[in-house]
N, C-alpha and C positions, 0 to 999 in steps of 0.2 A: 480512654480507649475502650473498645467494645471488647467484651469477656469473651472466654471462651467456650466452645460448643462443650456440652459435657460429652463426658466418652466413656462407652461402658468397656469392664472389667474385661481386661484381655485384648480390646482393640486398639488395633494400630492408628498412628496419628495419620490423619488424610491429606498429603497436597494435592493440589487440584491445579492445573495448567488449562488454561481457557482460552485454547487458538495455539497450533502449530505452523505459525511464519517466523521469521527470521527471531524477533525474538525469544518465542516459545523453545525454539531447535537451540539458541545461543544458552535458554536456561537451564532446559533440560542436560547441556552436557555436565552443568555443577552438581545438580539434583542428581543425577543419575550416579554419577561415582560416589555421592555419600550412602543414597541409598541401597545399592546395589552392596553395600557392606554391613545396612544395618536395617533388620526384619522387623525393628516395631515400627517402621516406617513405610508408609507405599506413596508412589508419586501415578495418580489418575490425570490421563492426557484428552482430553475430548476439541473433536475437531469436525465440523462436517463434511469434511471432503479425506477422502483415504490418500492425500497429496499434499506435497506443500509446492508452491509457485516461485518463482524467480521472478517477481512484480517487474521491475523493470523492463522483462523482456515482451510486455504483454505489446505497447506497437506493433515488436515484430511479427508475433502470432498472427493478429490483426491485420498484417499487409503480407500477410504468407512470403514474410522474408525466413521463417525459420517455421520448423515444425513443434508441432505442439507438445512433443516431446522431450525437448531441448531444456526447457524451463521448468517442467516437472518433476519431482521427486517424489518415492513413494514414502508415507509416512515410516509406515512400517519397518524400512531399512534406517530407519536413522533412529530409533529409539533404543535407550540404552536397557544392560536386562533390568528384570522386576520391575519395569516401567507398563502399565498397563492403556494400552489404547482405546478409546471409545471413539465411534467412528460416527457420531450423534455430533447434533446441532444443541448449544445451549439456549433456552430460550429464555432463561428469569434467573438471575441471582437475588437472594436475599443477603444484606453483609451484615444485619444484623441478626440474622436466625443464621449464619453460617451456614447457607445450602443454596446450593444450584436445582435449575429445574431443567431435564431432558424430556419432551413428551411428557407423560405420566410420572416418568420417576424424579424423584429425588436424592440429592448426594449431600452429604454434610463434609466439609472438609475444616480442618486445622489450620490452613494455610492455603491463600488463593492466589495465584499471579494472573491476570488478565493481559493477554498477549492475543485480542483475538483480531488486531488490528482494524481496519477500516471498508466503510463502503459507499458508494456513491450519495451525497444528499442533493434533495431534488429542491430542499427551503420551499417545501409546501408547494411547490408548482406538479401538476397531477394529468395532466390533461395528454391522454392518449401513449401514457407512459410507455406500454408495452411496442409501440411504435421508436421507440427512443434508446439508441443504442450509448452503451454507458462501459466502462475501459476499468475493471474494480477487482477481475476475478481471469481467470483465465476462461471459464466457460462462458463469460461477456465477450473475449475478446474472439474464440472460435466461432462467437452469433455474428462480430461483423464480420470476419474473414467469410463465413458462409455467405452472410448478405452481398457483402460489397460487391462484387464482382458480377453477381445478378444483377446489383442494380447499374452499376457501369454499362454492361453489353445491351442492355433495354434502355435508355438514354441516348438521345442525341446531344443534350447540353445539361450533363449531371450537376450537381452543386451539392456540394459537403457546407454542411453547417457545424460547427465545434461553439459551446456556449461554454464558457470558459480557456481565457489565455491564457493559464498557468502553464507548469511544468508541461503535465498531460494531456492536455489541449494542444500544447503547438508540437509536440510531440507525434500523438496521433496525426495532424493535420500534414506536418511534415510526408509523413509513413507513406500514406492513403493518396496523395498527390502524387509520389515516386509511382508506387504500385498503380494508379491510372497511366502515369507515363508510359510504364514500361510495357502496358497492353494499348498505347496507342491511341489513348483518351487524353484531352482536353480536358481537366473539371475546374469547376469555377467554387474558391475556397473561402468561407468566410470565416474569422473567427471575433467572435461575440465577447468583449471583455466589460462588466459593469465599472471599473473603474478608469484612474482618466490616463492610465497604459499600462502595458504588459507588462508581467515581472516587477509590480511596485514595489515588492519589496529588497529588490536586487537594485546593487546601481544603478545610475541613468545609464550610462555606458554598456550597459548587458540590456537594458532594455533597449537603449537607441540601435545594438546591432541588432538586435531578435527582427528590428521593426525592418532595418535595412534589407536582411535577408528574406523577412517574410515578401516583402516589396518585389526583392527578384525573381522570387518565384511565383507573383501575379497574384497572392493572395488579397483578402479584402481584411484591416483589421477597422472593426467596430466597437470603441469607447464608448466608456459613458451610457452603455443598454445592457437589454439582457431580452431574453426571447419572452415576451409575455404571453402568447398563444401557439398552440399547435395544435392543426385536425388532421393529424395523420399522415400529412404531406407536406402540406403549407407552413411556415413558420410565417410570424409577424413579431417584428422587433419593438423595441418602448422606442422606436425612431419614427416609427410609420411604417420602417421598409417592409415588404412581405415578398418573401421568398417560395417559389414551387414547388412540388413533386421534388422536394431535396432528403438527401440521406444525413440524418439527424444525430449526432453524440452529445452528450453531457460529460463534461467533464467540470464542472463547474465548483465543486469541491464534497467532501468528504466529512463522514461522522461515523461514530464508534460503531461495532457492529452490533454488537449486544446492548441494546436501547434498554431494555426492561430488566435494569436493576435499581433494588430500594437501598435505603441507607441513608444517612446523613451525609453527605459527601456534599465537594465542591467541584462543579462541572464548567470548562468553557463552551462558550455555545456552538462546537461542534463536537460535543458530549466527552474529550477529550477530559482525563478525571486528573484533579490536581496533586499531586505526590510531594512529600517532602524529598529532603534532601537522601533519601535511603531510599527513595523508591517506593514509600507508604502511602496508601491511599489515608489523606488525612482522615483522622478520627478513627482508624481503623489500623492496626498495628499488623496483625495477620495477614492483612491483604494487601499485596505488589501490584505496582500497572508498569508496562514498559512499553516501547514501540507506540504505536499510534492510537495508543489506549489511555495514554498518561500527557498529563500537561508538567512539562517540567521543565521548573525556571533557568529560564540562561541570563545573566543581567537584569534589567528593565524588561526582556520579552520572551516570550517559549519559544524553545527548541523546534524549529522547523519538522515536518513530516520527512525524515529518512530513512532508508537502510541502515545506514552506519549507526546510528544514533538508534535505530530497533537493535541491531545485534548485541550495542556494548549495555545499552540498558538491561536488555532481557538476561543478560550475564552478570551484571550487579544484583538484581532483582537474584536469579539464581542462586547467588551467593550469601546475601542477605537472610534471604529463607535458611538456609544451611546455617548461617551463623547464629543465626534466633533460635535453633535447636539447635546447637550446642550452647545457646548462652552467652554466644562471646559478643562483644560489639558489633554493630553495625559498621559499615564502608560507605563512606557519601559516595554517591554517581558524581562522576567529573566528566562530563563529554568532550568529547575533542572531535572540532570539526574539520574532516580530511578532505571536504569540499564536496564539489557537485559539477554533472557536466548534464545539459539538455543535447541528448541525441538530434540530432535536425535536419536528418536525413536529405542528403547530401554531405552534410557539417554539421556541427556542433558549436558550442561555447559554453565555458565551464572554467571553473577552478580548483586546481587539484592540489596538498601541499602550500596554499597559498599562491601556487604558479599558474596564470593564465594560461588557458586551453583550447582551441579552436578548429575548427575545420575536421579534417581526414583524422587528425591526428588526437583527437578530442574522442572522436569515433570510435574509435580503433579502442581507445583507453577507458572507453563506454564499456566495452564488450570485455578487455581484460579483466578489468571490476567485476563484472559477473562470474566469469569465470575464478576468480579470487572465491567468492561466496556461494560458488556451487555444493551440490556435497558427493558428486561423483565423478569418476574419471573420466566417462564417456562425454559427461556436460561439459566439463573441463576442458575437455579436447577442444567438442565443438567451438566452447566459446575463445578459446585462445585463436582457432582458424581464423573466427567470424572477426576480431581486434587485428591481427595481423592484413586479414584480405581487407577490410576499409583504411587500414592505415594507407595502402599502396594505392590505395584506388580504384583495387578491384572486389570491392564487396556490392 
């Protein structure tokens, strides 16, 4: 295990929390009630955005089903005292020099938790990026709400392209197809999956409905490609097909946010870092990963990208730290998965409890979820309406 950073006479031991999403906020509540009791200790929060996001609600943002308010929360009300915020971008960790790097400065810390969750990866494809709308942040998601609707009313025969059928993909595509409807557009939807179908790794049975429902609603799904060129307009698929003047998302998948850290570590190849059973970044005893930062073994395969599984991690991890200063033993992570539902605007399907989910009623419990993991009453409200009005029918 790597030593620790020396620390001069009088100073306090440093944690360092690197990302304020669902896990950072789950760890900070452990962090914060020990240190808030005890002054040789500070816990430093850095975050680039003065916000944290309600990820799941970024479709709606996107299809201006809900305001961009809804899903936001401000950092700053959710930090507990003697918790110090930095409202900076981390751009370099060293784990073996114990320091992070912001701009010019640098921080040494005692104890690190990486919680800075995830961001779009492009797997090396590069061509006219900034033309290419991507679902990762919420200020992605306010560029298509801006865009979309421009591009809708100047179009005679629009066409949405989505390069990735996952979660997020058929999600968005979902969203974006209602929101043309409901202004009295036609748009022709494609979505682009490289493998040989959607949701491989869900049942056939979740995959055979995704495919049933995408059908009903006129979509195109394309197996087995992946978009090999774009000049700004035009897409051409590894099929031949080439598509026009279409409104482009990637959803295609996901890597760590913070690329540029050294160390001896072991990474999967979407930079997800491999954690023992405490939540340790192997070879490295001080430093925590949780949420979508950490590879962590379930059986034979890793833990799926979730919410649930960022919250209860980043609150192990929180706890872990606490117990490693005071010495006492560690706590393995035990995950429990409380399921999942793909919003699908009109429907759903999903597994909640182990109990199949679908349609209105899938929806509606989409949106209670959020509201469960909000951190204010006014969000709360909103989202208990937004679950109840789709249960009935009228959202």
């Amino acid at each position: 295990m790597a030593s620790r950073r020396p620390r001069k006479a009088g100073e306090m031991k440093r944690i360092i929390i690197a990302g304020v999403g669902f896990a950072g906020i789950s760890a900070l509540k452990h962090l914060g009630e020990f240190t808030g009791t005890s002054p040789e200790f500070e816990v430093m929060v850095f975050d680039k955005n003065d916000y944290t996001t309600m990820i799941p609600s970024l479709p709606d943002v996107a299809a201006k089903r809900v305001g961009q308010n809804l899903p936001r929360a401000d950092i700053g009300g959710l930090l507990p005292r003697r918790v110090l915020f930095k409202n900076e971008e981390i751009t370099k960790i060293d784990f073996d020099a114990q320091s992070i790097s912001v701009g010019s400065n640098d921080y040494g810390y005692d104890y690190l938790l990486l919680s800075a969750g995830s961001i779009t990866n492009f797997f090396g494809f590069n061509q006219h990026l900034s033309s290419i709308f991507v679902l990762d942040s919420l200020t992605e998601a306010l560029k298509i709400k801006e865009a979309f609707g421009g591009y809708l009313s100047n179009r005679e025969s629009p066409t949405l392209i989505i390069s990735g059928a996952g979660f997020a993909g058929i999600e968005i595509a979902c969203f974006l197809n209602e929101y043309a409807k409901a202004n009295s557009k036609t748009i022709k939807v494609i979505l682009v999956e490289k493998t040989a179908r959607v949701l491989g790794n869900l049942p056939a049975a979740v995959g055979g409905y995704v495919k049933s429902l995408t059908s009903d609603l006129g979509f195109d799904v394309v197996v087995n490609s992946s978009v090999i060129s774009f000049n700004g307009t035009d897409v051409t698929l590894e099929t031949g097909e080439v598509f026009e003047d279409v409104f482009f998302v990637w959803t295609s998948g996901t890597k760590r946010a913070i690329e540029d850290i050294s160390g001896g570590f072991i990474s999967l190849p979407d930079g997800r870092m491999r954690v023992n059973e405490f939540l340790q970044v192997s070879g490295y005893e001080n430093v925590f990963a949780a949420g979508d930062c950490a590879a962590i073994k379930s059986g034979d395969a890793y833990l799926r990208k979730a919410v649930a599984f960022s919250v209860s991690s980043g609150a192990t991890a929180g706890k872990n730290i606490v117990r490693s200063l005071n010495n006492t033993p560690l706590k393995r992570f035990r995950p429990v998965d409380l399921g999942w539902v793909i919003p699908m605007y009109p429907s759903s399907i999903g597994k909640l409890l182990g109990v199949p989910v679908r349609g209105r009623l899938g929806l509606g419990l989409h949106y209670l979820t959020c509201g469960y993991r909000t951190h204010d009453l006014e969000s709360l409200r909103g989202y208990l309406a937004l679950g109840l009005r789709n249960m009935i029918g009228a959202g």
